[in-house]
Phi, psi and omega in degrees: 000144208281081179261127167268189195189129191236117181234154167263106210223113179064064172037028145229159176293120179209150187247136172258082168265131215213152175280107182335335161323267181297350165282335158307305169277351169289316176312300193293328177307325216257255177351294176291342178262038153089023219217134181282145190316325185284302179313326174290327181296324193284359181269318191303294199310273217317312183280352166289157171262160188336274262227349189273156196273112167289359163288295167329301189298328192276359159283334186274353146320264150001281197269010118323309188281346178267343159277011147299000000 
């Protein structure tokens, strides 16, 4: 099941649905570099390119970071 979750990102609003999973390890990822959970997001916003899903980049986040 689907949890959204509403960031201010680049002066708009925009919500974000992620699996209760990945909002725990996004959390913790955010928690180890010193960053609040809005702050990770808003790094994930910022370095995409157009067209790419910002649900999609922060799962692959995740699954960098766990397979580091």
């Amino acid at each position: 099941m689907l949890k959204k979750r509403s960031f201010s990102l680049a002066r708009h609003r925009t919500s974000v649905a992620l699996e209760a999973e990945f909002w725990s390890a996004l959390e913790a990822i955010a928690a180890e570099r010193g960053q609040s959970l809005a702050g990770l997001v808003a790094s994930v916003d910022a370095a995409r390119e157009p067209g790419q899903n910002l649900a999609s980049l922060l799962r692959m986040l995740v699954l960098r970071v766990c397979r580091a």
